[in-house]
C-alpha positions in Angstrom: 52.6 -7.4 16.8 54.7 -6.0 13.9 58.4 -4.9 14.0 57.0 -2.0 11.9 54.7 -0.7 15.1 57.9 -0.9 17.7 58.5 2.9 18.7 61.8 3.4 20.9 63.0 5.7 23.3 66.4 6.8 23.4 67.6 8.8 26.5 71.6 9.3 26.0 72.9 13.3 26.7 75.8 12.6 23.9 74.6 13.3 20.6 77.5 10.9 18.9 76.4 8.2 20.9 72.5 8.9 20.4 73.0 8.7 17.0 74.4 5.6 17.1 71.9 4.0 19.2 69.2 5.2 16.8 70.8 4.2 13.9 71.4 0.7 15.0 67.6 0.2 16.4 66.6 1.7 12.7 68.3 -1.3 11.3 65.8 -3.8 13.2 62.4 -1.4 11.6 62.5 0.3 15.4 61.2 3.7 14.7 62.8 6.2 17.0 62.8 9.4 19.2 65.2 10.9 21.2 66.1 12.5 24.2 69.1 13.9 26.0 67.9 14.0 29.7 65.6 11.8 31.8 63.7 14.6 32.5 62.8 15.2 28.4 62.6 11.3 28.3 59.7 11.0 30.8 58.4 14.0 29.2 57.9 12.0 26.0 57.1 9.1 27.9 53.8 10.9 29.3 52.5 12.1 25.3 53.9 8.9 23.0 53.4 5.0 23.0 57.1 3.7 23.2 57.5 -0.1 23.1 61.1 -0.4 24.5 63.6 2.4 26.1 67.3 2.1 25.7 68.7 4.2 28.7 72.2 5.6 29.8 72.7 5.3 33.0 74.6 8.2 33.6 72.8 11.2 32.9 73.0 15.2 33.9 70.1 15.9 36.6 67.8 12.4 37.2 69.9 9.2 36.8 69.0 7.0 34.7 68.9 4.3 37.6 66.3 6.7 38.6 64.6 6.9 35.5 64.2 3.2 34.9 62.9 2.5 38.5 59.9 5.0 37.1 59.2 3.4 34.2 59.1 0.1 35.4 56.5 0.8 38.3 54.1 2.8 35.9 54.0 1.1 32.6 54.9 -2.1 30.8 57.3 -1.0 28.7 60.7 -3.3 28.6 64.2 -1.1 29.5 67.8 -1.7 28.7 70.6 0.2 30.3 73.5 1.5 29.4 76.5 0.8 31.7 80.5 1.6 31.6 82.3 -1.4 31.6 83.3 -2.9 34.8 80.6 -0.7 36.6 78.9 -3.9 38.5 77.5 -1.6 41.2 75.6 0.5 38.1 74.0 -2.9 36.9 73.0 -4.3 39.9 71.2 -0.8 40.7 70.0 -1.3 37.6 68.5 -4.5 37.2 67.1 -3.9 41.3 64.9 -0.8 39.2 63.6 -3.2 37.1 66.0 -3.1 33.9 64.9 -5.7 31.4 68.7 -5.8 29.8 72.0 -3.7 30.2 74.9 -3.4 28.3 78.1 -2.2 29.1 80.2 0.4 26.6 81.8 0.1 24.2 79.1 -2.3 23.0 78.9 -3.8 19.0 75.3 -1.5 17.8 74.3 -4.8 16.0 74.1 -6.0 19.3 72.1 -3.9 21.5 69.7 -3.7 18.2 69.0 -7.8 18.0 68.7 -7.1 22.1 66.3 -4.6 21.9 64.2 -6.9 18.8 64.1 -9.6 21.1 63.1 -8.3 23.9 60.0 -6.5 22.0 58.9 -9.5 21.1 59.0 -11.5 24.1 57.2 -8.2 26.3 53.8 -8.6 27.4 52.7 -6.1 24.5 53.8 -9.1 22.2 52.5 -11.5 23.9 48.8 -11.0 23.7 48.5 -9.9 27.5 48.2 -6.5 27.2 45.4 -4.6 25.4 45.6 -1.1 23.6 42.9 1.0 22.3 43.2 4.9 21.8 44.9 6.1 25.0 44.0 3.1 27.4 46.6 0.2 28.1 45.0 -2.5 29.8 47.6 -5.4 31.4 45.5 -8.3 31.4 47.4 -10.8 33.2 48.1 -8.3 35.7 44.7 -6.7 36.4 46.0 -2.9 35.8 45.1 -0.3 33.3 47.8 2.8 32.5 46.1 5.8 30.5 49.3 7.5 28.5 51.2 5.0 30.3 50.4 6.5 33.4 48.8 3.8 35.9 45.4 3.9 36.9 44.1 2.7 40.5 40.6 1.0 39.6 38.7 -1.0 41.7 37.5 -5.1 40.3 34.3 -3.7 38.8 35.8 -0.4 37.5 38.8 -3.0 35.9 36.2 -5.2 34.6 34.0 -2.8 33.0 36.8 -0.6 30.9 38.6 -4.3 29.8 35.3 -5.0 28.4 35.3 -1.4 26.7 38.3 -1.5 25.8 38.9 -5.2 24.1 35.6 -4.3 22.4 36.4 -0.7 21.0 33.8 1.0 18.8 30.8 -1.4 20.1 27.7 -0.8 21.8 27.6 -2.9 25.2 24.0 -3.0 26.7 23.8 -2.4 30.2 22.9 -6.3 30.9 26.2 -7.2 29.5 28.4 -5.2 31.1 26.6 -5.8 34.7 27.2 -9.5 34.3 30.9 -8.6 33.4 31.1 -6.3 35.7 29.1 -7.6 38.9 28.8 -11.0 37.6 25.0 -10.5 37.4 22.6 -9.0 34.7 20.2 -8.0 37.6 22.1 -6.9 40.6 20.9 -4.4 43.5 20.8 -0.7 42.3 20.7 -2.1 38.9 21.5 0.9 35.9 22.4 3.1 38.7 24.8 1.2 39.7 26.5 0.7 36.1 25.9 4.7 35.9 27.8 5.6 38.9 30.3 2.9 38.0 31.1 4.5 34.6 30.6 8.0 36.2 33.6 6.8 38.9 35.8 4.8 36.1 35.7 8.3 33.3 37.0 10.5 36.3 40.1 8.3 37.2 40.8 8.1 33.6 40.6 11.4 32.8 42.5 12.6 35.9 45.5 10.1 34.7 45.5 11.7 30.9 43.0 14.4 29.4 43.2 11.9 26.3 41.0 10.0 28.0 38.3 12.2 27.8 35.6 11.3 26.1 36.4 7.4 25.5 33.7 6.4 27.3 30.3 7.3 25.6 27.1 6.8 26.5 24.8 5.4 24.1 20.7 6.3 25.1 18.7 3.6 26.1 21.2 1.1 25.2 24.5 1.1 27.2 28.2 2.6 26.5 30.5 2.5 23.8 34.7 2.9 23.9 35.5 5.3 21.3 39.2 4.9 20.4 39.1 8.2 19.1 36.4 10.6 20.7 36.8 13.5 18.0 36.0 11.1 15.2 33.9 7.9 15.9 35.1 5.6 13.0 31.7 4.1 12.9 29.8 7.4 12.7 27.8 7.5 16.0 27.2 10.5 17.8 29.3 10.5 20.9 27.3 11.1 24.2 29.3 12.0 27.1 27.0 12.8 30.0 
C-alpha cells in the first residue's frame, strides 16, 4: 500500500491544535480531514475510507475514550489518542477501548506523524489481510466484512461467497465456482437455488449496512455473478443485472 493512499482522521475541537496535527501528518504524504467533535468524526467515518484516526481524548459531548471504543469494535482502522500529560487513568481507558497509540501533550508533531506512518504500515490494511473493493472491506484473517466501515454479520457461506466477489472484482464467477467456494461442492442439494437465495440473503445485509452497497452484486444470465466495484459505471462495459 502507498503512503500516497493513507487518508487520516483528525478529531481535535481546538482549531490551533487541529492544525497542527494535520500539518504534521501532511509531512508523512497523510492526506487529511477534520473534525471538531466525535460526533462529526463518526459522521465522516460512516461516508470516507480513513486509514488511521488521531483522537483527543477530551472532547465536548462523546469522549473520545468513547469514540475509540466505536471504532475499534466496527472497523479496522488503527487509532492514536491524545492524552494530557500525567493523565494515566485517560490512557489506560484508552488503550482498554482499543487505542493502537496515545500521546500525551505537549508532544513534538514530527513525532506523532512518524507514529502515525508506522503504524499505517504495520495495520492489517498494509499487511495484505484485508481486502477492499468499492464499498466492501473484507478482513481476511479475521473472517469479517464492514460495508462503509460499518460491520456486517454474514454467515460462513454468505462470508465465503462476497470474499470470492470481492478479491475478484469486475469478473464473471459461474455458479459452479462459487458453490464449491461457497459450500465446498460444485453440486450440492438445492443446487442454483441455493446460490440464488444465498446471494439474495448476502445483497440485503449489505445493503442494509451502506446504500453504497447497492448494486455490487450483479447477476450475470446464465452464467453466475459479478462484483462491480462501481455499480453506476462497470469499468469493463457489461450491463449490470440486479435482480
Amino acid at each position: 500500500m502507498s503512503t500516497e493512499t493513507w487518508r487520516a482522521l483528525v478529531v481535535e475541537d481546538e482549531p490551533a491544535m487541529r492544525d497542527i496535527i494535520t500539518f504534521a501528518l501532511e509531512t508523512q504524504d497523510f492526506s487529511t480531514v477534520a473534525a471538531g467533535s466525535a460526533e462529526e468524526g463518526w459522521a465522516v467515518l460512516a461516508e470516507q475510507h480513513i486509514d488511521l484516526v488521531v483522537l483527543d481524548v477530551m472532547l465536548p459531548g462523546m469522549s473520545g475514550v468513547e469514540l475509540c471504543r466505536r471504532i475499534t469494535t466496527t472497523r479496522p482502522v488503527p487509532v492514536i489518542l491524545l492524552t494530557a500529560l500525567g493523565e494515566t487513568s485517560q490512557r489506560i481507558a484508552g488503550l482498554e477501548a482499543g487505542a493502537s497509540d496515545y500521546v500525551a501533550k505537549p508532544f513534538h508533531p514530527r513525532e506523532l506523524a512518524l507514529r502515525a506512518a508506522g503504524l499505517v504500515r504495520r495495520s492489517p490494511l498494509s499487511s495484505g489481510t484485508i481486502a477492499q473493493a468499492g464499498p466492501v472491506t473484507l478482513d481476511l484473517r479475521a473472517a469479517t466484512a464492514y460495508v462503509k466501515g460499518k460491520r456486517v454479520d454474514l454467515t460462513p457461506h454468505e462470508y465465503r461467497l462476497v470474499a470470492a466477489l470481492v478479491t475478484h472484482p469486475g469478473e464473471d464467477l459461474p455458479f459452479r465456482q462459487l458453490l464449491l467456494l461457497g459450500w465446498g461442492d460444485p453440486h450440492p442439494l438445492g443446487g442454483r437455488e441455493l446460490l440464488k437465495t444465498a446471494v439474495y440473503r448476502l445483497r440485503l445485509k449489505l445493503e442494509s449496512a451502506h446504500p453504497a452497497a447497492r448494486g455490487c452484486i450483479s447477476s450475470v444470465r446464465g452464467v453466475g455473478y459479478r462484483y462491480v466495484v462501481a455499480p453506476a459505471e462497470d469499468a469493463l462495459g457489461h450491463r449490470t443485472v440486479t435482480e
